[in-house]
N, CA, C and O atoms as a Tripos MOL2 file, in Angstrom:
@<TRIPOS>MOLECULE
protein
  280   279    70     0     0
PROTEIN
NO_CHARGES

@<TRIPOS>ATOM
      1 N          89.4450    7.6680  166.6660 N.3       1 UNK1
      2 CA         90.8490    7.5580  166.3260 C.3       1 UNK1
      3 C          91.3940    8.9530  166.0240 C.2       1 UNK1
      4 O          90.8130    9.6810  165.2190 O.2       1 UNK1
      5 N          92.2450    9.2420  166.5130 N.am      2 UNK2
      6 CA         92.7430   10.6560  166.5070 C.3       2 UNK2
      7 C          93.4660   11.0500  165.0580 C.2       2 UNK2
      8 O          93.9760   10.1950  164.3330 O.2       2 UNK2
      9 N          93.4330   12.5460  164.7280 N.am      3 UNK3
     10 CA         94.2120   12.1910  163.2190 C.3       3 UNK3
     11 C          95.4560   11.7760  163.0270 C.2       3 UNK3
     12 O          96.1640   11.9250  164.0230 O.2       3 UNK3
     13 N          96.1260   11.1720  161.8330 N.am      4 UNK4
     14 CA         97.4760   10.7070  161.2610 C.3       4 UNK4
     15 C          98.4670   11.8770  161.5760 C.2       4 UNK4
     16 O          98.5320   12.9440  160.9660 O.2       4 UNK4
     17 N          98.9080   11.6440  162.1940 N.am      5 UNK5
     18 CA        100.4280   12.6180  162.1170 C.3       5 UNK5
     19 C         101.2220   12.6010  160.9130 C.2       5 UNK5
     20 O         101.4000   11.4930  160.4060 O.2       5 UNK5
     21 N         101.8630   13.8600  160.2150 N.am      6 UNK6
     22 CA        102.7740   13.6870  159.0680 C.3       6 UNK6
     23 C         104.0840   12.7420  159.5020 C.2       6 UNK6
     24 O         104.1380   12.6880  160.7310 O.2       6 UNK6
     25 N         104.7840   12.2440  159.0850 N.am      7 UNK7
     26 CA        106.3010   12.0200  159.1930 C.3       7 UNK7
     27 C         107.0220   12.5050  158.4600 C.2       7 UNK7
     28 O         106.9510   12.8460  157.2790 O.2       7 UNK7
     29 N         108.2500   12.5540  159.7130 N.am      8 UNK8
     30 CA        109.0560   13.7530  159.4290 C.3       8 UNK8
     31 C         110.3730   12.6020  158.6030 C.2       8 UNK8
     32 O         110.9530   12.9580  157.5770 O.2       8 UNK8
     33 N         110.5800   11.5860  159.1160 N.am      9 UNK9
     34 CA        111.5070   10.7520  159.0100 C.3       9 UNK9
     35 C         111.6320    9.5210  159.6260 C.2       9 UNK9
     36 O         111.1060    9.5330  160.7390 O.2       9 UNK9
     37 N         112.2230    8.2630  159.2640 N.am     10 UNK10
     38 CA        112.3270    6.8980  159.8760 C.3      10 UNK10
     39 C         113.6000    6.6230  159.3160 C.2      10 UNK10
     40 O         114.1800    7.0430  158.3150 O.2      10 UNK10
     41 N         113.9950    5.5270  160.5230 N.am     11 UNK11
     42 CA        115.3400    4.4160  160.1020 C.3      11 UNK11
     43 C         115.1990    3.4120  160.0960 C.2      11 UNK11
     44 O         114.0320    3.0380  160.2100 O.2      11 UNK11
     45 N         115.8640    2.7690  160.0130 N.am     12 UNK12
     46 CA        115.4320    1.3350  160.0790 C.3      12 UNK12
     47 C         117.2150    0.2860  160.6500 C.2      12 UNK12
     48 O         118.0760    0.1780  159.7760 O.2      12 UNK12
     49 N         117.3880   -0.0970  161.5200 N.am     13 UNK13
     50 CA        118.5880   -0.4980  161.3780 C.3      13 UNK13
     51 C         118.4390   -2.2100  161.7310 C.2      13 UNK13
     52 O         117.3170   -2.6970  161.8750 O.2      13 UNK13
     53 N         119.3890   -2.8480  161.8230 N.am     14 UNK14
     54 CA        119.0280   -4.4190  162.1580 C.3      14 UNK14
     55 C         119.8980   -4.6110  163.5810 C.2      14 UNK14
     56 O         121.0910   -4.4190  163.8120 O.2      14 UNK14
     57 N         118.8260   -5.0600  164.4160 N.am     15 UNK15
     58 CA        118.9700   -5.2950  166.0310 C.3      15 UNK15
     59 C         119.1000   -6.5180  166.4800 C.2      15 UNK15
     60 O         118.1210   -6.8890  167.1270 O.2      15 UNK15
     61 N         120.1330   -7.4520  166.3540 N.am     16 UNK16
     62 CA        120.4560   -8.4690  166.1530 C.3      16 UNK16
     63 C         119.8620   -9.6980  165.1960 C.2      16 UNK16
     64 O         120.6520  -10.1400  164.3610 O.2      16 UNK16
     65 N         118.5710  -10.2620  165.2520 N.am     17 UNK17
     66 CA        117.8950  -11.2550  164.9500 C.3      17 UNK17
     67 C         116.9760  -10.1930  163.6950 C.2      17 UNK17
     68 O         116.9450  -10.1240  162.4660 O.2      17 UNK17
     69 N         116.2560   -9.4250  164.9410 N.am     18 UNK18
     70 CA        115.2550   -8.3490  164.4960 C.3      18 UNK18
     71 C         115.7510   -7.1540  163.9460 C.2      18 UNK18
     72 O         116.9660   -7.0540  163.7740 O.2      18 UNK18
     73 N         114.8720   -6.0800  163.5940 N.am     19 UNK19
     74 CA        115.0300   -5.0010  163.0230 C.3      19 UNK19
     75 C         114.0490   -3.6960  163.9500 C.2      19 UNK19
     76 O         112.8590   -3.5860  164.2470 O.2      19 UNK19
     77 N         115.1210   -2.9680  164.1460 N.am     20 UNK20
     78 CA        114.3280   -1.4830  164.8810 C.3      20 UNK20
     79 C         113.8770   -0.6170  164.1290 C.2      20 UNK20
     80 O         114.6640    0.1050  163.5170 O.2      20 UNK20
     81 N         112.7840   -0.5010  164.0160 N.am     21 UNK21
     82 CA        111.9830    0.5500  163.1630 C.3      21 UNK21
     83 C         112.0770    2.2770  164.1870 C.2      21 UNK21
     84 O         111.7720    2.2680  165.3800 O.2      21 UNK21
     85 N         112.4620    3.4090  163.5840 N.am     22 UNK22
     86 CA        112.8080    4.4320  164.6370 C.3      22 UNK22
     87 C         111.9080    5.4890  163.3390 C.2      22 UNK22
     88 O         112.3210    5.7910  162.2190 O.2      22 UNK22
     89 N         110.1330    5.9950  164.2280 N.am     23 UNK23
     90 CA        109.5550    6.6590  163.1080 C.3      23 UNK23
     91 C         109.5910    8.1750  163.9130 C.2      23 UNK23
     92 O         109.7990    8.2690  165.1230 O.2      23 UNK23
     93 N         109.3630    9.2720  163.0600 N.am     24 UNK24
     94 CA        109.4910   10.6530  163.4960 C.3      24 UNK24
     95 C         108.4620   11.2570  163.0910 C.2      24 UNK24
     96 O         108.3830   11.2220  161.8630 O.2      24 UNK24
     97 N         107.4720   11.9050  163.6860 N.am     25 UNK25
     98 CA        106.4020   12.6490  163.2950 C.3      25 UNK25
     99 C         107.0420   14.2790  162.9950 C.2      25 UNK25
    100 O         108.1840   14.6340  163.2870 O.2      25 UNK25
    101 N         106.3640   14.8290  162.5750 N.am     26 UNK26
    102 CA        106.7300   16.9500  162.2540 C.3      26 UNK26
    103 C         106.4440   16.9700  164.1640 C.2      26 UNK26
    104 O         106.4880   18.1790  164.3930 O.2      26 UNK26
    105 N         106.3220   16.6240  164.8330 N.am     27 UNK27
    106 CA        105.9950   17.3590  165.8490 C.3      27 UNK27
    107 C         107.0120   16.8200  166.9910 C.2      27 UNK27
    108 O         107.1020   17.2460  168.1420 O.2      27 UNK27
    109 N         107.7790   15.7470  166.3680 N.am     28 UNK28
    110 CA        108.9360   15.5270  167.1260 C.3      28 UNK28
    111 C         109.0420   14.2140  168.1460 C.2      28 UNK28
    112 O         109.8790   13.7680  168.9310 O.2      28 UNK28
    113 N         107.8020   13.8780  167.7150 N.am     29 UNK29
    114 CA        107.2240   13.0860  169.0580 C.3      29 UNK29
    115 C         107.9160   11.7710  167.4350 C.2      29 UNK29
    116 O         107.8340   11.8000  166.2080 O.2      29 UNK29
    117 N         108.5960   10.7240  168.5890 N.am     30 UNK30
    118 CA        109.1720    9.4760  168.0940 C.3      30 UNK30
    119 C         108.7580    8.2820  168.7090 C.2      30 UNK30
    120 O         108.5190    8.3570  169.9140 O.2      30 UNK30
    121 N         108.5730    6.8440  167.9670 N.am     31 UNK31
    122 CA        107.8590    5.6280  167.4540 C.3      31 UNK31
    123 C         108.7250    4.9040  167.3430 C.2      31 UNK31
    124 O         109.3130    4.8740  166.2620 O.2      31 UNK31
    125 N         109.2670    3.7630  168.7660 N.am     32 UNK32
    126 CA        109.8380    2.5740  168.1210 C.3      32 UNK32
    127 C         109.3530    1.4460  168.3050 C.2      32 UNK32
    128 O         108.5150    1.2280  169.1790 O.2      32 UNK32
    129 N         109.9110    0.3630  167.3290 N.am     33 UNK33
    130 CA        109.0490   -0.9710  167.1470 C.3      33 UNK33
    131 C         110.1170   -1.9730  167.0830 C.2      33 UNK33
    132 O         111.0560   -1.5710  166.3960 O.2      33 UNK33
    133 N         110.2850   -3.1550  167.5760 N.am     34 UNK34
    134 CA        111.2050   -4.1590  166.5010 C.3      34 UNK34
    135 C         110.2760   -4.6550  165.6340 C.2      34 UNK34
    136 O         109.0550   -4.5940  165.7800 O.2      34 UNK34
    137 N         111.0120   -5.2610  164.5240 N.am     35 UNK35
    138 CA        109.8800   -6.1970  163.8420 C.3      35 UNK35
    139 C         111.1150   -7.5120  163.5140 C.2      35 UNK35
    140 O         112.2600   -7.4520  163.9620 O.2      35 UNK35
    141 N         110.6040   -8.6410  162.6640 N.am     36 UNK36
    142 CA        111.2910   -9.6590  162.6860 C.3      36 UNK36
    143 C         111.6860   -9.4090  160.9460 C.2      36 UNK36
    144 O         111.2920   -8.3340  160.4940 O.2      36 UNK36
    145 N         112.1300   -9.9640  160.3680 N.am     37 UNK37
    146 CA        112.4820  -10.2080  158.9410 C.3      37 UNK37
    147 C         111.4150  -10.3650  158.2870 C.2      37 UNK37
    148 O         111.1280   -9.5020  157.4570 O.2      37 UNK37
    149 N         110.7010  -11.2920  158.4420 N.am     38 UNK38
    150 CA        109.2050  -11.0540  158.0330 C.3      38 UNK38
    151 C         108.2650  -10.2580  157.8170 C.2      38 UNK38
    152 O         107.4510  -10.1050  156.9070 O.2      38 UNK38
    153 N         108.5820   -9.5530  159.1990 N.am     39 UNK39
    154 CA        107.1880   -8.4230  159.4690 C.3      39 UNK39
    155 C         107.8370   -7.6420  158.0520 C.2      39 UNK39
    156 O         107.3460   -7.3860  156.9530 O.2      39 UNK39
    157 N         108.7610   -7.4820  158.4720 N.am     40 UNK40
    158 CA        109.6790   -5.8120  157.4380 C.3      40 UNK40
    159 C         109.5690   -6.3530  155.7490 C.2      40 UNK40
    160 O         109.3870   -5.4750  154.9060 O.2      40 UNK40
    161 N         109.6660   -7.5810  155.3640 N.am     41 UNK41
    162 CA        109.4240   -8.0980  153.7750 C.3      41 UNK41
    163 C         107.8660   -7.6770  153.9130 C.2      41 UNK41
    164 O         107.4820   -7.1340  152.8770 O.2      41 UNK41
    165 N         106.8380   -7.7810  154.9300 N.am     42 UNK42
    166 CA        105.3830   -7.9810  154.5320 C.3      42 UNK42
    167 C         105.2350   -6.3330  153.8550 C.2      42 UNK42
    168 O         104.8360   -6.0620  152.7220 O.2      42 UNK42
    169 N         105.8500   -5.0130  155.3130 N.am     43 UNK43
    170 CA        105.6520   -4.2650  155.0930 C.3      43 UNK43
    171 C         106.3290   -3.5730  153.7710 C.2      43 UNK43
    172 O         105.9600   -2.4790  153.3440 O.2      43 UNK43
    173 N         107.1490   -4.1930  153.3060 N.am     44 UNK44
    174 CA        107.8830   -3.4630  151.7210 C.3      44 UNK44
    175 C         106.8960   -4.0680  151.1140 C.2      44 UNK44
    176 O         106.5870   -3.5480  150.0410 O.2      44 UNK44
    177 N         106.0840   -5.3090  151.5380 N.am     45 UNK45
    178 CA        105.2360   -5.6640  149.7340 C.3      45 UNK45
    179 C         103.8170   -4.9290  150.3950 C.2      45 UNK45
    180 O         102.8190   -5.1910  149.7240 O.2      45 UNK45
    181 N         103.6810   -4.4580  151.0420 N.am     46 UNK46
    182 CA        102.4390   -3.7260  151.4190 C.3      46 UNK46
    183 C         102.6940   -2.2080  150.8270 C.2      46 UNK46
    184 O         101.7260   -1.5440  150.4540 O.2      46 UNK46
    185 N         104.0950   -1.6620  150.7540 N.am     47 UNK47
    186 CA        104.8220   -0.3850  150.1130 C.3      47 UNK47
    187 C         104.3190   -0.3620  149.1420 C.2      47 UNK47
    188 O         103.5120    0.5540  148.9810 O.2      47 UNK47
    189 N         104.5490   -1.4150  147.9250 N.am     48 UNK48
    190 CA        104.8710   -1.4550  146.8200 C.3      48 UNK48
    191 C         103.7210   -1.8400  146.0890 C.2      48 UNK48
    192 O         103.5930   -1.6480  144.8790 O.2      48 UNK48
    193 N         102.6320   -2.5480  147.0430 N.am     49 UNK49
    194 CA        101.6500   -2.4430  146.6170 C.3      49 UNK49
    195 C         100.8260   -1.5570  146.0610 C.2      49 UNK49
    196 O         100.3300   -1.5750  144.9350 O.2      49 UNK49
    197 N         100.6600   -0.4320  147.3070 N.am     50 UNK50
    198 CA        100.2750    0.8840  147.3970 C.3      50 UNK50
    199 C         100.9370    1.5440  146.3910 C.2      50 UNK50
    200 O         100.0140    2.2070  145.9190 O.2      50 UNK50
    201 N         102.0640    1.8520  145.6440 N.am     51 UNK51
    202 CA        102.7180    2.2120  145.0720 C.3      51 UNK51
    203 C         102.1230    1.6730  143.3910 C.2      51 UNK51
    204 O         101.3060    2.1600  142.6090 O.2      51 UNK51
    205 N         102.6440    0.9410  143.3680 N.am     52 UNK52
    206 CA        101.9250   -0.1450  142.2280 C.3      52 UNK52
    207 C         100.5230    0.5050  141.6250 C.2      52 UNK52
    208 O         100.2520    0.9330  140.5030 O.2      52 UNK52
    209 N          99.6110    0.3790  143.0590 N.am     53 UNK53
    210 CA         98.0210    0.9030  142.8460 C.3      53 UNK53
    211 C          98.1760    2.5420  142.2320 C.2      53 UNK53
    212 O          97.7480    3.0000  141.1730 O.2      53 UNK53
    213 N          99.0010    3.2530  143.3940 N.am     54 UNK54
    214 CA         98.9260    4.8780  142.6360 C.3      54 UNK54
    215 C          99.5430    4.8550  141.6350 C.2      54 UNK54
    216 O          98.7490    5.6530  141.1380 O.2      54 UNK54
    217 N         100.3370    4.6610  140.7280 N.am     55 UNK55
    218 CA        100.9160    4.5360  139.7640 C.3      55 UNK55
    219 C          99.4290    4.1550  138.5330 C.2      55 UNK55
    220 O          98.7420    4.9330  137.8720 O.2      55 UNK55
    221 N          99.4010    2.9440  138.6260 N.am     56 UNK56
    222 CA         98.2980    2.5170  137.9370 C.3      56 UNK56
    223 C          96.8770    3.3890  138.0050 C.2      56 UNK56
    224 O          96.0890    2.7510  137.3060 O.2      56 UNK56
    225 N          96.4400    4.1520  138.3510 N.am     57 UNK57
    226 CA         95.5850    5.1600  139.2130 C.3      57 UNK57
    227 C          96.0620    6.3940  137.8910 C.2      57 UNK57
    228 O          95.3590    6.8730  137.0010 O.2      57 UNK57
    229 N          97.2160    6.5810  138.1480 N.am     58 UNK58
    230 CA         97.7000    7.7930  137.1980 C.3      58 UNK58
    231 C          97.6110    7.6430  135.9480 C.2      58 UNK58
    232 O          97.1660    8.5160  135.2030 O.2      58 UNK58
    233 N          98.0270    6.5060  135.5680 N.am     59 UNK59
    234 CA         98.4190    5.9800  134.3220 C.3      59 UNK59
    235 C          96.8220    5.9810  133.3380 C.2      59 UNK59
    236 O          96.5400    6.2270  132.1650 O.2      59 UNK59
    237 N          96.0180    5.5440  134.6170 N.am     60 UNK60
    238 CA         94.2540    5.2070  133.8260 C.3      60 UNK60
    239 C          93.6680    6.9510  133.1320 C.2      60 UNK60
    240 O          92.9930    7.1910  132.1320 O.2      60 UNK60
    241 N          94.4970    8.2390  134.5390 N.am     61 UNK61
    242 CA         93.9570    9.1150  134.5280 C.3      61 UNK61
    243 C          94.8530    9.9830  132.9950 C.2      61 UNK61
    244 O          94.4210   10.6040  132.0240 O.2      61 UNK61
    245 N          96.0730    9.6470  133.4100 N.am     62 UNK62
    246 CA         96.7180    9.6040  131.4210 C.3      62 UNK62
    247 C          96.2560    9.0660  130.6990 C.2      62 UNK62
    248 O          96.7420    9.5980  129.7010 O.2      62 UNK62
    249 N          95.4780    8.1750  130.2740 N.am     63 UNK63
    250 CA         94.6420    7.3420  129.1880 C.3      63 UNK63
    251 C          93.6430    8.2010  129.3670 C.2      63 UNK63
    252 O          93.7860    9.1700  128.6230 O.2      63 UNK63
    253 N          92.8380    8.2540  129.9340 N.am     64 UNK64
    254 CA         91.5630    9.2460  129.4880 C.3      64 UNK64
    255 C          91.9390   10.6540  129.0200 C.2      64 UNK64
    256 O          91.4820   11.2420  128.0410 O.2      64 UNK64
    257 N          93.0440   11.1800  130.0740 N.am     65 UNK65
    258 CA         93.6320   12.8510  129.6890 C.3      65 UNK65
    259 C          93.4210   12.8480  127.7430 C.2      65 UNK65
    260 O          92.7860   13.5910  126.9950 O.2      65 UNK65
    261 N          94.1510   11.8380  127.5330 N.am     66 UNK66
    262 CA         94.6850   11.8280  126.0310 C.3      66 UNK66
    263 C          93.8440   11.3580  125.2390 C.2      66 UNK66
    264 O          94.0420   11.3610  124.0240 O.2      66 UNK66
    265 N          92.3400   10.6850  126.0100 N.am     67 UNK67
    266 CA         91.1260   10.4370  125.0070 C.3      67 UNK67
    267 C          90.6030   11.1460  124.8230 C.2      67 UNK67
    268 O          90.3750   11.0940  123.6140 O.2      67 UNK67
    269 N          89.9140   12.3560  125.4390 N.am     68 UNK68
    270 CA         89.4420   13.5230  125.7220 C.3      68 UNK68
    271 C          90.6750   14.5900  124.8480 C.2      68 UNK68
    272 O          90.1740   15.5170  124.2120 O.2      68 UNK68
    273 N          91.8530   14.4960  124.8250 N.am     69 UNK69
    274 CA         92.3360   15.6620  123.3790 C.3      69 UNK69
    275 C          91.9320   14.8110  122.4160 C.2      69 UNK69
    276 O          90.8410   15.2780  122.0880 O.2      69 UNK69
    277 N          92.1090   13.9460  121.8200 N.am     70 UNK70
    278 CA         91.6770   13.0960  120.4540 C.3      70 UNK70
    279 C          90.3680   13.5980  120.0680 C.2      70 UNK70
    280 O          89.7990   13.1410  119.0760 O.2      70 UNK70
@<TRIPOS>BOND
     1     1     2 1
     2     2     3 1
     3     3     4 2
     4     3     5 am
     5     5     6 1
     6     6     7 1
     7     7     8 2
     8     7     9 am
     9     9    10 1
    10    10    11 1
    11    11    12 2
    12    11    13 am
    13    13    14 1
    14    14    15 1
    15    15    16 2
    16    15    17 am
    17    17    18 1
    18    18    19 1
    19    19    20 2
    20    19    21 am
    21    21    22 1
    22    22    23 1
    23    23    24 2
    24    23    25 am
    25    25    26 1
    26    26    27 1
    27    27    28 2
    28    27    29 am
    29    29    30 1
    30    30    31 1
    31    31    32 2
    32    31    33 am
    33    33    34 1
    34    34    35 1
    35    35    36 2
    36    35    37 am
    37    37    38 1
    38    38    39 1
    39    39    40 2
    40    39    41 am
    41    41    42 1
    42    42    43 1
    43    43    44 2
    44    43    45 am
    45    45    46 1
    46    46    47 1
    47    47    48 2
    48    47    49 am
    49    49    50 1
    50    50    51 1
    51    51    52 2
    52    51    53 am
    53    53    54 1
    54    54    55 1
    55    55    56 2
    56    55    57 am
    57    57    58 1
    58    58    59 1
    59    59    60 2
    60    59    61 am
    61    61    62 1
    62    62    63 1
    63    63    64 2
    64    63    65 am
    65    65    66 1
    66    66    67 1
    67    67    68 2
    68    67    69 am
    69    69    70 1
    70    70    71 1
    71    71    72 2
    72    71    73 am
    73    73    74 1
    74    74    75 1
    75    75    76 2
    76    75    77 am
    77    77    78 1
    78    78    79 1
    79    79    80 2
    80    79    81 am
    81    81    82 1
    82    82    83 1
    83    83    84 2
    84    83    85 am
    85    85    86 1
    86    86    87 1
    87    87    88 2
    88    87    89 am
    89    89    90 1
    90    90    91 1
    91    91    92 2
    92    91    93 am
    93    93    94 1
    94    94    95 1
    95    95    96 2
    96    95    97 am
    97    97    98 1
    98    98    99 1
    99    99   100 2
   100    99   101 am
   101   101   102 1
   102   102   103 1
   103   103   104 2
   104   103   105 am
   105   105   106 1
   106   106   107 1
   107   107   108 2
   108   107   109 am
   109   109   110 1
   110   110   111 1
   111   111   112 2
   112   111   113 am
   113   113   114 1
   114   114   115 1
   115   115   116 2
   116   115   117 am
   117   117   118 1
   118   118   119 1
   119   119   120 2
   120   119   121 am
   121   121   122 1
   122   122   123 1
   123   123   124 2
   124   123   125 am
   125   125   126 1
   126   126   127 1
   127   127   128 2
   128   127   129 am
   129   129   130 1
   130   130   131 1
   131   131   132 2
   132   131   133 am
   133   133   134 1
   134   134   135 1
   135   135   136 2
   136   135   137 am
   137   137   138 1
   138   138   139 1
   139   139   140 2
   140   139   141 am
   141   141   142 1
   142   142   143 1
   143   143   144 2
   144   143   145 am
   145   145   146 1
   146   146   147 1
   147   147   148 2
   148   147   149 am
   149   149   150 1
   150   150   151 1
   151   151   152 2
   152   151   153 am
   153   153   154 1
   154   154   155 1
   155   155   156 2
   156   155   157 am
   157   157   158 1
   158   158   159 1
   159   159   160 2
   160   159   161 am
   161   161   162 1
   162   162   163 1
   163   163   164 2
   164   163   165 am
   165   165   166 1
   166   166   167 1
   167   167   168 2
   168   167   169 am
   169   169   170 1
   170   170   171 1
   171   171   172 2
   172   171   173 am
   173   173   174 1
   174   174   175 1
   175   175   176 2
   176   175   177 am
   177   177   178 1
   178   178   179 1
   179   179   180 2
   180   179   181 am
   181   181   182 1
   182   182   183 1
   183   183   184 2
   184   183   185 am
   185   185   186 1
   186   186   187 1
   187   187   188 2
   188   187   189 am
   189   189   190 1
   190   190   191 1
   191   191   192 2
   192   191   193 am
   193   193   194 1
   194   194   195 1
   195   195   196 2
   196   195   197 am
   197   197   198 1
   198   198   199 1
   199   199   200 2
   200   199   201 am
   201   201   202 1
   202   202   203 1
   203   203   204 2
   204   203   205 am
   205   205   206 1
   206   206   207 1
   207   207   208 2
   208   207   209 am
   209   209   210 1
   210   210   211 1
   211   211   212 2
   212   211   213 am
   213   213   214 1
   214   214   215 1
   215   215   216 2
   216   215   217 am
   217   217   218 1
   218   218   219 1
   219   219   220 2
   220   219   221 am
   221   221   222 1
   222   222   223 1
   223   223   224 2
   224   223   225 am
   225   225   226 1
   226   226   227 1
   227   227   228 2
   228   227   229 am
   229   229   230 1
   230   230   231 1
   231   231   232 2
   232   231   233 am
   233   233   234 1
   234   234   235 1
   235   235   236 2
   236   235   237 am
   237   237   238 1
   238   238   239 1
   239   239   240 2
   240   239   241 am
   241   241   242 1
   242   242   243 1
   243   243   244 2
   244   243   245 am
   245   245   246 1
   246   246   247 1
   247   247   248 2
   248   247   249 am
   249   249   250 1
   250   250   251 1
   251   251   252 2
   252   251   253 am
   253   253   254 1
   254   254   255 1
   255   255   256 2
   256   255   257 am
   257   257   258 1
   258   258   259 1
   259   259   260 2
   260   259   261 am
   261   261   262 1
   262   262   263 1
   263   263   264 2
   264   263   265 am
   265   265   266 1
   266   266   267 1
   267   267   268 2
   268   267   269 am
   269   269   270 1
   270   270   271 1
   271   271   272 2
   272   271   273 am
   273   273   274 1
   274   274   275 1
   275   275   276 2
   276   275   277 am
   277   277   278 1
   278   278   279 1
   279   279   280 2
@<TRIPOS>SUBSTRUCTURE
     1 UNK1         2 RESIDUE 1 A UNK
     2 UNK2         6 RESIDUE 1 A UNK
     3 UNK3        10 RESIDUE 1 A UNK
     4 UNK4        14 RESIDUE 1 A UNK
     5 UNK5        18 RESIDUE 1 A UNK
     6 UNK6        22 RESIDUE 1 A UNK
     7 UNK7        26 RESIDUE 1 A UNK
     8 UNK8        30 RESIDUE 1 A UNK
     9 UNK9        34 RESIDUE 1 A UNK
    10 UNK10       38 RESIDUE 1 A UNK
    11 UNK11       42 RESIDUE 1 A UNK
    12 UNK12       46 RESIDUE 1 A UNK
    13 UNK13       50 RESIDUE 1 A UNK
    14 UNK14       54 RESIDUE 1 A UNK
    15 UNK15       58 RESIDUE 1 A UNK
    16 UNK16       62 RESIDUE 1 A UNK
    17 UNK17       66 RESIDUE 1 A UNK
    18 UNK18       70 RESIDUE 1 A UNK
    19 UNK19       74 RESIDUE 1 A UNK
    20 UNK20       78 RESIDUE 1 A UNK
    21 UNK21       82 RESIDUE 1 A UNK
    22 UNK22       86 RESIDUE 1 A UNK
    23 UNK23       90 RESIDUE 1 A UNK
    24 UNK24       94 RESIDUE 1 A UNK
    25 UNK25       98 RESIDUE 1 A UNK
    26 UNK26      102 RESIDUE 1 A UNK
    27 UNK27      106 RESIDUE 1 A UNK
    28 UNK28      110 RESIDUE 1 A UNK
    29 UNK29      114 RESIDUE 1 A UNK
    30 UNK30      118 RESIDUE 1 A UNK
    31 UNK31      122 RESIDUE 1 A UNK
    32 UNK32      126 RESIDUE 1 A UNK
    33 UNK33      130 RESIDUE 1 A UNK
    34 UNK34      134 RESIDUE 1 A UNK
    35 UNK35      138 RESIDUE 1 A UNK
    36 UNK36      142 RESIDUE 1 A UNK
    37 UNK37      146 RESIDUE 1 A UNK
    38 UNK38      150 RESIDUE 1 A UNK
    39 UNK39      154 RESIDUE 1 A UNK
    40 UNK40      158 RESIDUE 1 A UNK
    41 UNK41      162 RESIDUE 1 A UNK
    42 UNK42      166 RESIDUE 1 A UNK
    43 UNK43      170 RESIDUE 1 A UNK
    44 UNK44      174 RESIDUE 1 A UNK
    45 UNK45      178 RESIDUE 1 A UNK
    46 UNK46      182 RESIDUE 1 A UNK
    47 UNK47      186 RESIDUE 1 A UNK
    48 UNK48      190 RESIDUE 1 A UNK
    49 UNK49      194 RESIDUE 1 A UNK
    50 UNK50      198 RESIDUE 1 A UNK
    51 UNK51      202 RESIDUE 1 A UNK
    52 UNK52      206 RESIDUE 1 A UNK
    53 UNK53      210 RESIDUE 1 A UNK
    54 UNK54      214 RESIDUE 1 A UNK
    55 UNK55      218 RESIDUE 1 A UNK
    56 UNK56      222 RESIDUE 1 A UNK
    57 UNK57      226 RESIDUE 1 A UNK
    58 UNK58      230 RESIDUE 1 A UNK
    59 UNK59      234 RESIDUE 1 A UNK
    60 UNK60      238 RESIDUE 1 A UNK
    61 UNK61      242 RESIDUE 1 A UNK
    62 UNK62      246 RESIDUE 1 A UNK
    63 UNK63      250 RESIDUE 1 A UNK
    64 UNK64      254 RESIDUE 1 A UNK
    65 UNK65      258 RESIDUE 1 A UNK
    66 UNK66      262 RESIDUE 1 A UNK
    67 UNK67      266 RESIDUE 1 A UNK
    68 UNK68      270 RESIDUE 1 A UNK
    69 UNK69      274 RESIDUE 1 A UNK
    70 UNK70      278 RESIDUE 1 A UNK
């Protein structure tokens, strides 16, 4: 599998029924997809998941930071 490209930027607009996903790598090279209403709710709770996790990740690494000055 070749490596992850950065992104540079995405849109997202709604294409009648569906939704056009429009993604941008740093290298210019562009990614489109439709997805349905569905797909696009799965992928925000798949966001926020990830989000959720690093957050919580930090928060554990602030609890120890501050056990270790005590």
């Amino acid at each position: 599998m070749p490596d992850a490209q950065k992104l540079k930027r995405f849109h997202i607009e709604q294409d009648g029924e569906d939704f056009l996903l429009r993604i941008e790598d740093e290298a210019g090279d562009l990614f489109e997809v439709t997805a349905t209403h569905d797909q696009v709710d799965l992928i925000v709770d798949s966001l926020d998941e990830a989000l959720e996790a690093e957050e919580e990740a930090e928060d554990l690494d602030d609890d120890a930071d501050e056990e270790e000055k005590a």
